[in-house]
C-alpha positions as CSV (number, residue, x, y, z in Angstrom):
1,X,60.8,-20.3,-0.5
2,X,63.6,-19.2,-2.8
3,X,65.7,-15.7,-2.3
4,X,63.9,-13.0,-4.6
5,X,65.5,-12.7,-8.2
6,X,64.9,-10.4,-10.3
7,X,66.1,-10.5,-14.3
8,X,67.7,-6.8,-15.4
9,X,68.2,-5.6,-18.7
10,X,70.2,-2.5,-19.6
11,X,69.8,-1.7,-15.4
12,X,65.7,-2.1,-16.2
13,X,63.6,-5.0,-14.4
14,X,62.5,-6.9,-17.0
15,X,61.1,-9.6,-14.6
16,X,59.9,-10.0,-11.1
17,X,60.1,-12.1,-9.3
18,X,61.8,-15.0,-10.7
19,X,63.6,-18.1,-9.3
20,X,66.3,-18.8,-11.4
21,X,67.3,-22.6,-9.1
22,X,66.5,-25.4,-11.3
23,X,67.2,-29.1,-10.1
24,X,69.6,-30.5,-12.4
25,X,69.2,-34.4,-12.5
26,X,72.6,-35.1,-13.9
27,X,74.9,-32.9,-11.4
28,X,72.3,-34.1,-8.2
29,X,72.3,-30.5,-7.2
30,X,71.1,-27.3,-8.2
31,X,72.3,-25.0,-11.3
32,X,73.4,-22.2,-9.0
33,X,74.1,-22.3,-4.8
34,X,71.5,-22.2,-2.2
35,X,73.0,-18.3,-1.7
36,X,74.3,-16.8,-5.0
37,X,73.6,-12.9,-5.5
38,X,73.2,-13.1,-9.0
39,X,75.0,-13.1,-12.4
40,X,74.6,-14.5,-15.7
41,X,72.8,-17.8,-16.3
42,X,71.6,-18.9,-19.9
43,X,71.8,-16.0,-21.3
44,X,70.3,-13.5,-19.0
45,X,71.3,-11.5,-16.5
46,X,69.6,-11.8,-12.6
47,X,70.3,-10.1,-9.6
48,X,69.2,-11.0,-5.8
49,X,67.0,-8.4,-4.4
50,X,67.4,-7.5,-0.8
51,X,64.7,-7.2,1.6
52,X,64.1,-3.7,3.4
53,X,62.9,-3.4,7.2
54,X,59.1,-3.5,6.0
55,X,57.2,-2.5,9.2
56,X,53.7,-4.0,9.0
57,X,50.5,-3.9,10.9
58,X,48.0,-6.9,11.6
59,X,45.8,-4.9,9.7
60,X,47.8,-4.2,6.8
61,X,49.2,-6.2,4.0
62,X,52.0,-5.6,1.7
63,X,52.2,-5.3,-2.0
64,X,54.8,-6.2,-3.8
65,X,55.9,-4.0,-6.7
66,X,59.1,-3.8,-9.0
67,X,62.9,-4.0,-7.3
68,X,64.5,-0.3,-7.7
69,X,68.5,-0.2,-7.2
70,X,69.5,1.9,-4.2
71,X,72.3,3.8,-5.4
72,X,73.8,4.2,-1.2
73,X,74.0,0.8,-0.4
74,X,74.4,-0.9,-4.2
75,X,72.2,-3.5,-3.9
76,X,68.6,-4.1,-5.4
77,X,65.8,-3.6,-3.3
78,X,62.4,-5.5,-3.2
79,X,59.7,-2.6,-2.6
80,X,56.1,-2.6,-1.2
81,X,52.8,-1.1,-1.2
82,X,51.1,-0.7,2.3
83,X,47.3,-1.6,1.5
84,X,44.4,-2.2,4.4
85,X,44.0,-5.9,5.2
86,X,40.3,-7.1,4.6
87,X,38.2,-8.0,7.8
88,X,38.3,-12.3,7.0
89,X,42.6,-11.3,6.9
90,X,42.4,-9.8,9.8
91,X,39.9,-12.4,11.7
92,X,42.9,-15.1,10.4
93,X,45.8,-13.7,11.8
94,X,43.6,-13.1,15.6
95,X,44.3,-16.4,16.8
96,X,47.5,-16.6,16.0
97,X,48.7,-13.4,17.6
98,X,46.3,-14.5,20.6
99,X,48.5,-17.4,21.1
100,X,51.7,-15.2,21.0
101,X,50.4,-13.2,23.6
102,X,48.7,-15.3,25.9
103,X,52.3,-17.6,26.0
104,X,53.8,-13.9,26.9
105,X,51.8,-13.1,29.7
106,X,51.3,-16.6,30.7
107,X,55.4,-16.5,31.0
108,X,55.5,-12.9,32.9
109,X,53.2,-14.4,35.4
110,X,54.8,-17.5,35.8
111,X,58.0,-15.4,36.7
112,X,56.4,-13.2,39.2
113,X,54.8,-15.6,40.8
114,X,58.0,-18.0,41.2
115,X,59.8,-14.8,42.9
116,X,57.0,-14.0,45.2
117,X,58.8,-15.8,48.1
118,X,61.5,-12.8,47.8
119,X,58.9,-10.2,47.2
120,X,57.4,-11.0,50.1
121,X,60.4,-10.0,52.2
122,X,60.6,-7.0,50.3
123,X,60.4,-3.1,52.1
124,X,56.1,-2.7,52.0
125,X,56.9,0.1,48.9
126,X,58.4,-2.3,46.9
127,X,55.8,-5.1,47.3
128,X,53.3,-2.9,46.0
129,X,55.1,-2.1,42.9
130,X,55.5,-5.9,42.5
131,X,51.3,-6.1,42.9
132,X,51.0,-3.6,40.8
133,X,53.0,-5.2,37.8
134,X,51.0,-7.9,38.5
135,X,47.8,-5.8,38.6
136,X,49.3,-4.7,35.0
137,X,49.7,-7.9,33.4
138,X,46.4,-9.5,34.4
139,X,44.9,-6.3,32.4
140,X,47.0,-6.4,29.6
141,X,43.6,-8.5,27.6
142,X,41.9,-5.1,28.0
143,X,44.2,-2.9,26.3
144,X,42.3,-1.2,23.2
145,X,44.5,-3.0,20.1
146,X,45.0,-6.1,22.0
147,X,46.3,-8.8,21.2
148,X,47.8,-6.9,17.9
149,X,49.7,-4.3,19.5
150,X,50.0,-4.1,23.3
151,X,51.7,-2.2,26.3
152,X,53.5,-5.2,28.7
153,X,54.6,-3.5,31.7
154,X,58.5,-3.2,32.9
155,X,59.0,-5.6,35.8
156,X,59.8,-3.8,39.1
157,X,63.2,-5.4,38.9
158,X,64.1,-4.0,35.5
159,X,63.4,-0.4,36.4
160,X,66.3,1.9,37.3
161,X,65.9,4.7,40.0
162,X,67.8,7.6,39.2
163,X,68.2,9.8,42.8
164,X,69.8,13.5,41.9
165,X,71.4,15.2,44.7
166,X,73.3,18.5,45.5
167,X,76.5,18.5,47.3
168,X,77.4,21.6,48.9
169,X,81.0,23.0,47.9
């Protein structure tokens, strides 16, 4: 997949998207480098357009609709339309987010279950908020969005204890 190029006239899109890398035969390489932001070639001028933070649900798909220039940063952005995915989309991309999180829970396990020798030696309090991170991940399947959006709980070892006391002055 090529960078997004876009060919502007007079600071107007005149078209979208277009990939302006051409093969030539008697150079062996390619009319312009594999990252070039733009400029003029044969006659017309193109411009790379950047790609925003585009947060997307499973369930969603993006559109893609005409570059706009964003006068803060100075660079031409691609922009998007946030449209519902059809049910057969969404049935698609279930197995592959399946995978993702089975491997993630599958890897959570595998890590508690390798330090349950030193749990086991833990103070009685802190072995049961090992079983109950356990507890957690073995439910994580029943969560409502799963396995397109999902809580995974914070391993007993990664939570911080704050204690607030009073000194007397």
């Amino acid at each position: 997949m090529y960078q997004h190029y876009a060919i502007i006239e007079n600071g107007v899109v005149v078209e979208y998207p277009v990939n302006p890398r051409v093969w030539v035969m008697s150079q062996n390489s390619y009319n312009v480098p594999e990252v070039w932001q733009g400029g003029e070639l044969d006659g017309k001028t193109y411009v790379a357009c950047h790609m925003p933070i585009v947060a997307q649900k499973p369930t969603e798909n993006l559109v893609e609709k005409t570059p706009v220039f964003d006068q803060e940063i100075g660079f031409w952005m691609r922009q998007f339309d946030v449209v519902s995915a059809t049910a057969e989309e969404v049935a698609e991309r279930r197995p592959r987010y399946l995978q993702g999180a089975i491997i993630l829970v599958a890897k959570k396990l595998q890590e508690y279950n390798e330090k349950l020798p030193l749990i086991l030696q833990l103070s009685l309090n802190e072995q049961i908020k090992w079983q109950e991170y356990a507890a957690a991940l073995m439910t994580i399947s029943q969560q409502p969005e799963y396995p397109f959006v999902f809580y995974v709980p914070e391993s007993p070892e990664n939570q911080v204890t704050v204690k607030i006391g009073v000194a007397r002055i």
